[in-house]
Structures are given as C-alpha cells and as structure tokens.
C-alpha positions as a Markdown table, in Angstrom:
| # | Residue | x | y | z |
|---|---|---|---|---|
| 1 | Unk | 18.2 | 20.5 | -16.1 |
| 2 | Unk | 16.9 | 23.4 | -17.8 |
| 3 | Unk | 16.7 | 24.9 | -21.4 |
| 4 | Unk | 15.0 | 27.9 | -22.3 |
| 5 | Unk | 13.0 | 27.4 | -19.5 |
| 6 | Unk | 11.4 | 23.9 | -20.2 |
| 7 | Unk | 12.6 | 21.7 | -17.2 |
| 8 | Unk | 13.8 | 17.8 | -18.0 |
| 9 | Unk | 15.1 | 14.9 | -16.1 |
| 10 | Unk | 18.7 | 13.8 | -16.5 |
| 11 | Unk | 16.7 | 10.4 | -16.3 |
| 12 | Unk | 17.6 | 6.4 | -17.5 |
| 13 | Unk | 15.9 | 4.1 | -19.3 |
| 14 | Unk | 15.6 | 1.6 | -16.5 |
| 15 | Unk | 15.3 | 4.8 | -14.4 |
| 16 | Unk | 11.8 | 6.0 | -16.4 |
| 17 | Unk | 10.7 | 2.4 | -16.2 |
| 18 | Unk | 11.2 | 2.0 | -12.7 |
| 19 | Unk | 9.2 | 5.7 | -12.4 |
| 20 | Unk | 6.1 | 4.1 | -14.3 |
| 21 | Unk | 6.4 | 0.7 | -12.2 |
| 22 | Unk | 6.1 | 2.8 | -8.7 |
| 23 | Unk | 3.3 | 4.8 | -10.1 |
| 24 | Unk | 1.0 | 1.8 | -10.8 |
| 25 | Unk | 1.8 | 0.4 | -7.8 |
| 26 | Unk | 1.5 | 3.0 | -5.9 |
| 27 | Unk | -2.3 | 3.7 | -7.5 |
| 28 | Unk | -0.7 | 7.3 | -8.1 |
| 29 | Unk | -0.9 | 9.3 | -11.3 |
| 30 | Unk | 2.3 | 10.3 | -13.1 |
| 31 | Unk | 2.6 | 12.5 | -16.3 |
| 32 | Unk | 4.9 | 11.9 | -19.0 |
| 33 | Unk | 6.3 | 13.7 | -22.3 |
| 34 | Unk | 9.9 | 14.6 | -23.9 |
| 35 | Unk | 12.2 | 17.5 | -24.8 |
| 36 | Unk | 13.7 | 17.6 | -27.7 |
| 37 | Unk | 15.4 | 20.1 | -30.1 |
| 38 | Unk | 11.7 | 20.2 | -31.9 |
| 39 | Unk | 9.6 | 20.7 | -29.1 |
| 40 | Unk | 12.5 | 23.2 | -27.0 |
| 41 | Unk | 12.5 | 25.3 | -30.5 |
| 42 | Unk | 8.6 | 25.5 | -30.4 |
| 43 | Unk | 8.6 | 26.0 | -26.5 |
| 44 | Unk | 11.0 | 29.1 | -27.1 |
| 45 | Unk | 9.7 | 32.3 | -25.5 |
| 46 | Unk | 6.5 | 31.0 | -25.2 |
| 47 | Unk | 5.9 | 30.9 | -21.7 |
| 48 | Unk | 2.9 | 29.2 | -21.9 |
| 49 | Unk | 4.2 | 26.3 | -23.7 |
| 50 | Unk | 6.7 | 26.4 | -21.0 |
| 51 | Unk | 4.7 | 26.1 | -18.4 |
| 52 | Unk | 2.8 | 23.3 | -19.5 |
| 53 | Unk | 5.4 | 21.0 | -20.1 |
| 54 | Unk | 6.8 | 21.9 | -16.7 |
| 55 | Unk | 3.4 | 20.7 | -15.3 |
| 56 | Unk | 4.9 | 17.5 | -15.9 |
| 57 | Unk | 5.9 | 15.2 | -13.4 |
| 58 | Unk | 8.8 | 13.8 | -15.9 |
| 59 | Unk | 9.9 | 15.0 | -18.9 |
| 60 | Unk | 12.8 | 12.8 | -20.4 |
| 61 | Unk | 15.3 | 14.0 | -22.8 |
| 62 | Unk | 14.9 | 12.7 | -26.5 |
| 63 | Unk | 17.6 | 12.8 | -29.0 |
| 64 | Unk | 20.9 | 13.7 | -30.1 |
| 65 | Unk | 20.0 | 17.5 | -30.4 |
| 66 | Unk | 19.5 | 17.9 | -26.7 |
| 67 | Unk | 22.3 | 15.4 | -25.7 |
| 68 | Unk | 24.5 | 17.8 | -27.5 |
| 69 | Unk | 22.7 | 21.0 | -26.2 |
| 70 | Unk | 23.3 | 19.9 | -22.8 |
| 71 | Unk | 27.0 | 18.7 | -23.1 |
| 72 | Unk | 27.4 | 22.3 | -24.2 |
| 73 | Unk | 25.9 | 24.3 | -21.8 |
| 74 | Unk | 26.4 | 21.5 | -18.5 |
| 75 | Unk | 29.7 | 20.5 | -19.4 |
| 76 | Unk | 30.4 | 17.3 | -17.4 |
| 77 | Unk | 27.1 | 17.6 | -15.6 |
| 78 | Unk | 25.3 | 17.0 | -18.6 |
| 79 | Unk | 23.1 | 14.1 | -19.6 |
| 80 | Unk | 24.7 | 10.6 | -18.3 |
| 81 | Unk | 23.7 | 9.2 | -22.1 |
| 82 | Unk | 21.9 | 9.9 | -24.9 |
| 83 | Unk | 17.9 | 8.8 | -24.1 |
| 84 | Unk | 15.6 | 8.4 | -27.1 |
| 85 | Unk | 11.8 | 7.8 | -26.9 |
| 86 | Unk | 12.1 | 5.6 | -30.1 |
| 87 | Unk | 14.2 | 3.5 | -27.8 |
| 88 | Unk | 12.4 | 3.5 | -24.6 |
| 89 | Unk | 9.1 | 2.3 | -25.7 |
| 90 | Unk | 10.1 | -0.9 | -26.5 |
| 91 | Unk | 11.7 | -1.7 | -22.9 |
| 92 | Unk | 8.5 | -0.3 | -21.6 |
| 93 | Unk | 6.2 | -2.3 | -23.8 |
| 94 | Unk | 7.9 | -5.9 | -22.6 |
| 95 | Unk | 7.9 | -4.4 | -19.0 |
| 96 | Unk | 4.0 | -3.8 | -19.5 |
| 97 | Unk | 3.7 | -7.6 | -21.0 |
| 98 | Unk | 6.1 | -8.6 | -18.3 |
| 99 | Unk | 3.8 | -7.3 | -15.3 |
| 100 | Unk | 0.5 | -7.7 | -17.5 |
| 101 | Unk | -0.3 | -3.7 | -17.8 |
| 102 | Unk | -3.2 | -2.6 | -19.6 |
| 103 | Unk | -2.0 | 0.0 | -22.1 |
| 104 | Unk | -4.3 | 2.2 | -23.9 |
| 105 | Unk | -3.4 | 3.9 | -27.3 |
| 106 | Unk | -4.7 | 7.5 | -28.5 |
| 107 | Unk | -3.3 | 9.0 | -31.2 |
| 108 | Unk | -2.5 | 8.9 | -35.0 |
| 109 | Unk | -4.9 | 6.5 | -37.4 |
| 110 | Unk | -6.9 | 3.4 | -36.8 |
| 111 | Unk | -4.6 | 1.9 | -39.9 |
| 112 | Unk | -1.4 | 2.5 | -37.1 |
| 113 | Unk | -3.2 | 1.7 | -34.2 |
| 114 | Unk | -4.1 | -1.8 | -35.4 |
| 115 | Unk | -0.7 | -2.8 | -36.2 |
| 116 | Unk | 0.1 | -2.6 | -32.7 |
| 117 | Unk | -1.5 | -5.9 | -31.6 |
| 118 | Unk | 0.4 | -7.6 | -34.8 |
| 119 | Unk | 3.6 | -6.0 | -33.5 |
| 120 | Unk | 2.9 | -6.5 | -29.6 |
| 121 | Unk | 0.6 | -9.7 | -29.7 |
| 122 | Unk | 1.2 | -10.5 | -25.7 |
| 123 | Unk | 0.1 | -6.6 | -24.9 |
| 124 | Unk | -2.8 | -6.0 | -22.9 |
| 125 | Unk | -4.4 | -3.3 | -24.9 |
| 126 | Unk | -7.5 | -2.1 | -23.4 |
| 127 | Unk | -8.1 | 0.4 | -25.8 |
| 128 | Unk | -7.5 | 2.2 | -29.2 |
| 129 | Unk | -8.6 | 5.9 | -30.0 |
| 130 | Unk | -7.4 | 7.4 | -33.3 |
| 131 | Unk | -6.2 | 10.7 | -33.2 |
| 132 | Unk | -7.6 | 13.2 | -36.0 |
| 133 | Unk | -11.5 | 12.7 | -35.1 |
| 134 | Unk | -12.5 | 12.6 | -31.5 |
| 135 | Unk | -14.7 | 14.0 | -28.5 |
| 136 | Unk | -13.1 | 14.9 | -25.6 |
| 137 | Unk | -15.5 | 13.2 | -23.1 |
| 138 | Unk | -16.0 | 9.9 | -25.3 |
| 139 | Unk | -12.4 | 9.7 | -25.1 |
| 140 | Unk | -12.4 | 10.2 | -21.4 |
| 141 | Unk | -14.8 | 8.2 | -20.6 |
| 142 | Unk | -13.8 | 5.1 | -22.8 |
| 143 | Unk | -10.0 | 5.8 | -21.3 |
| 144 | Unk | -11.8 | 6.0 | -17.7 |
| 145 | Unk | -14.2 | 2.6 | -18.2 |
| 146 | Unk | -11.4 | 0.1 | -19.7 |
| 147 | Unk | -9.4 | 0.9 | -16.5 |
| 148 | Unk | -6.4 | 0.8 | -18.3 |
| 149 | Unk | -3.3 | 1.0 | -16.5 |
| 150 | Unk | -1.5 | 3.3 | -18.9 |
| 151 | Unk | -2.6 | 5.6 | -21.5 |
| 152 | Unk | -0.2 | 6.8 | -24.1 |
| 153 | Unk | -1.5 | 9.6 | -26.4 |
| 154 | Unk | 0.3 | 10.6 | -29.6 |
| 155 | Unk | -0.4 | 13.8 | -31.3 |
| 156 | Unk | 2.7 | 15.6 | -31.4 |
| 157 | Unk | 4.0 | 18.2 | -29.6 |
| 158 | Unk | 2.2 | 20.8 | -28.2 |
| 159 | Unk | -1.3 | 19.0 | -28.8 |
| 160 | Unk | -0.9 | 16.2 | -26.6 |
| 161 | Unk | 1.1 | 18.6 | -23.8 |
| 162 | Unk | -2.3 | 21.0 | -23.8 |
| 163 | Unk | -5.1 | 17.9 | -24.1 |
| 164 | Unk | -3.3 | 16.2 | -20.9 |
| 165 | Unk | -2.6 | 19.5 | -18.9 |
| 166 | Unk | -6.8 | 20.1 | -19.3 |
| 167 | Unk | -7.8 | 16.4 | -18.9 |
| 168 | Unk | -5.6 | 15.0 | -16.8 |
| 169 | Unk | -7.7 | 15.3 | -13.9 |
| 170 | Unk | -10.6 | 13.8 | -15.2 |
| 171 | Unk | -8.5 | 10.7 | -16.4 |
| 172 | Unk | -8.6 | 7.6 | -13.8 |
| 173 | Unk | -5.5 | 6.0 | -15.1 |
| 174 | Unk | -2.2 | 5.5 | -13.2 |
| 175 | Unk | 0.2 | 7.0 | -15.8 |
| 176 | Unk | -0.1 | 9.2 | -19.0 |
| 177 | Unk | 2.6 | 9.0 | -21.6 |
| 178 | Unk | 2.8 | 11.6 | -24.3 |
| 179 | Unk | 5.0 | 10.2 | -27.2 |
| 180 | Unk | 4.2 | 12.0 | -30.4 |
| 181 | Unk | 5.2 | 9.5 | -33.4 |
| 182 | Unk | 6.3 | 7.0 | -30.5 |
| 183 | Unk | 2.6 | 5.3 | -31.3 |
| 184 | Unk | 4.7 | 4.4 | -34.7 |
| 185 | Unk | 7.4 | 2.6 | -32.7 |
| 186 | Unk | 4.8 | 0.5 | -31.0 |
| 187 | Unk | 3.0 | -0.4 | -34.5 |
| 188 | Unk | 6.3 | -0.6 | -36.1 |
| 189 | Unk | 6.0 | 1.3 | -38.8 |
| 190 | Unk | 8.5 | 4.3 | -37.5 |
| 191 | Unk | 11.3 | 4.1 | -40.1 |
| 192 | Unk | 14.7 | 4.6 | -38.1 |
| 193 | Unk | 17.5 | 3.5 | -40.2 |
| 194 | Unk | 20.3 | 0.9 | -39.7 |
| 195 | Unk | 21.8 | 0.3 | -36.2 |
| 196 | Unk | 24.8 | 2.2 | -36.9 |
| 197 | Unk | 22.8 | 5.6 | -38.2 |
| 198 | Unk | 21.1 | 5.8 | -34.9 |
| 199 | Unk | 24.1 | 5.1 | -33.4 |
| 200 | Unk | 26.0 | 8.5 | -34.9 |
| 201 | Unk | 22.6 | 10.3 | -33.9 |
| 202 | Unk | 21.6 | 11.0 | -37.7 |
| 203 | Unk | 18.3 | 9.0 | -37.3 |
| 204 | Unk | 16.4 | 12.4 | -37.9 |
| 205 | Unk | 18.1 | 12.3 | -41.3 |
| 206 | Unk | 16.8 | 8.9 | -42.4 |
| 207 | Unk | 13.1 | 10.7 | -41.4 |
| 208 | Unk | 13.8 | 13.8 | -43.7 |
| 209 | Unk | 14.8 | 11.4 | -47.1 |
| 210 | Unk | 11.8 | 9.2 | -46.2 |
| 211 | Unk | 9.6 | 12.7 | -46.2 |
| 212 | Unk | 11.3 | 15.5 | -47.0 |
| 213 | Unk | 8.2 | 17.9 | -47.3 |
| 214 | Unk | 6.8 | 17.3 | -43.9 |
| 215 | Unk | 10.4 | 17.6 | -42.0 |
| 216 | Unk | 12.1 | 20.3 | -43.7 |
| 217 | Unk | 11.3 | 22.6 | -41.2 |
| 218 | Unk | 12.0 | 20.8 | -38.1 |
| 219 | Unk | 15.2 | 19.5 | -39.0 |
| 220 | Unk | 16.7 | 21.2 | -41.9 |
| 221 | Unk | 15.6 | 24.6 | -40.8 |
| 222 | Unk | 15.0 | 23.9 | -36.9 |
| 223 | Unk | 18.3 | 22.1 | -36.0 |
| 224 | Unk | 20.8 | 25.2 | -37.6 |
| 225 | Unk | 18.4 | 27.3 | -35.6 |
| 226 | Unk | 18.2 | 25.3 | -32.1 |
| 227 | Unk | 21.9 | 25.4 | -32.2 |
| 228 | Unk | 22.2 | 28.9 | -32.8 |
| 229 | Unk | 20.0 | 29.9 | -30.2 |
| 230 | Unk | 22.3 | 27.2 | -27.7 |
| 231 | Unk | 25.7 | 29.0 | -29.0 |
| 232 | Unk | 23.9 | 32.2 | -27.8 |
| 233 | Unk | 22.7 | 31.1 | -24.7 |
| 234 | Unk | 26.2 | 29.6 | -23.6 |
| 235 | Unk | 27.8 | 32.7 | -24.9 |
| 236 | Unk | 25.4 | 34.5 | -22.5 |
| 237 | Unk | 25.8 | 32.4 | -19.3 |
| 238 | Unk | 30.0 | 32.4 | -20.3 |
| 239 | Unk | 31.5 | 33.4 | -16.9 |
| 240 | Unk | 28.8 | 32.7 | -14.6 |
C-alpha cells in the first residue's frame, strides 16, 4: 500500500514475527520501522523522508489513523486489521525469549532502559544504549561486538529512519527495528489506557491527557490535518 508516497505492508502480527524469525535464521539483515498518521504527516512532500522510509525492507502500519486512512482510500482492499507497534512488541519479545534472541536496546534514557530487564527478566539483552548522548561508532561497535541478534533503536520518527538508512551497513546484526516510544512498551512504562480505549482506537487520547504539551501537535493539530489531506487525496483519485 501506498500513502503520500511512503510505501507499507498490509502485514500481520504473526506475519511480522514470522518475517523477523526467517531473517535470523537466514543470517540475513532485515530493516524495520512503522507508518503512522504522525510519521505520514511529517513524510508529506518531503521526498527525502519518503525515500528513506521506503529503504525499508518492512514498514508495518501503526494505528487507528492509518487503518482508517486506508479503509478510505482502499476500500475493501485495505488493511486486513488494525496493527499497532504497542501491541506487537510484546508478541515479539516472548518470541525472542521463546527462541533465546539476543535483543539489544538503543534509544530513550538509561532510567527506561533498565526497566526492561524488571519487565522482561527471561530476555537476553545483550545490550543497552541510551538515546540523547551517544557516538555513532561506539554505538556501532558495541551493537557489532555483543553479537546481538536484534537491535531495536528508539528515537522517534525521522531520527531513527536517517541513523539506520546511514549505519545500517556497518551494523552486523540480523534485524533492526525502529520503534520510537515502542522502547516504553518493553520497559512498561508506555501509558495506554484501559482495554476497551485501545479497543475504540482512542489510545492517542489517553497520551495527550497524560502530556498535553508535548502531543498537542501531533494529535490535536496533526490528526484534523492527516485527515484532511486523506479527504483530498480520495477526492483526487475519485473515478480512477
């Protein structure tokens, strides 16, 4: 599928998870990140943003805003389900304890990363890199000598699309995953809401009470404006 331009994967959980299995088994690299209605927004007519998530080998949907974006403009070929990264990266970290995966964090604070271990206790972590103070080739080369099986960087979106696309090929490991605040998820300090909220797709909501400030523009001025520019587009391709 395609949205202004950025390519993604009408893709599965089990799907992704059987995509990361092959890779490490296959000693073959695979790159990872997500489309949402934050990142498509900041990909928009920036063709260089464009092109470097589309250097991706997979790029799975994330959220309600591009379930709903592609239900409009794909109509019965859009996605299968809604797929969120919150969700998937707990499947993937008891497939990783399952087949005894190192996993290698980088991203956020040394206060987050910790928690992982408390969170994940059976994870084979072979590494932890916070994300505000670093040097490219100590990273690399402390990513490279832990021969970790996965490494999962979160900086957000576009910083840890651009640090991959000019790394990637000094990096040894098998698979890289970009998951922005996902690192939260696997520390479990992401606040989500109840069950139900996520199920009606307003868990963005529960992240703009819990800090307003910081997602005022991605939500409360980014969603009215991702839709727009999906009403347009669809009025646009009417007829075609």
């Amino acid at each position: 599928m395609e949205i202004f331009g950025v390519k993604f994967n009408n893709i599965t959980y089990n799907e992704l998870s059987d995509a990361i299995c092959a890779s490490i088994e296959g000693n073959s690299k695979i790159l990872i990140t997500y489309a949402n209605a934050h990142t498509l927004n900041k990909s928009y007519a920036n063709k260089t943003l464009i092109n470097t998530v589309n250097s991706f080998d997979i790029v799975h949907p994330d959220g309600i805003g591009i379930y709903l974006a592609s239900k409009i403009l794909y109509k019965k070929n859009c996605l299968n389900k809604r797929f969120t990264g919150s969700d998937f990266y707990p499947i993937f970290a008891e497939e990783a304890i399952k087949n005894k995966w190192k996993v290698f964090f980088f991203g956020h604070d040394n206060e987050t990363l910790n928690k992982i271990k408390l969170n994940y206790p059976d994870l084979i972590i072979s590494g932890l890199k916070e994300g505000y103070q670093f040097n490219d080739n100590e990273v690399i080369n402390s990513v490279n000598s832990s021969e970790t099986d996965v490494l999962i960087i979160g900086f957000g979106f576009p910083k840890q699309e651009q640090w991959i696309y000019e790394n990637k090929d000094r990096l040894k490991c098998k698979v890289i995953l970009a998951v922005g605040e996902g690192i939260k998820v696997f520390a479990g300090t992401k606040i989500r809401g109840p069950g139900f909220i996520r199920a009606l797709g307003l868990e963005w909501l529960v992240r703009f009470f819990a800090n307003p400030i910081k997602f005022f523009s991605r939500y409360i001025t980014g969603n009215p404006i991702f839709l727009c520019r999906i009403i347009i587009l669809k009025m646009r391709n009417f007829g075609r």
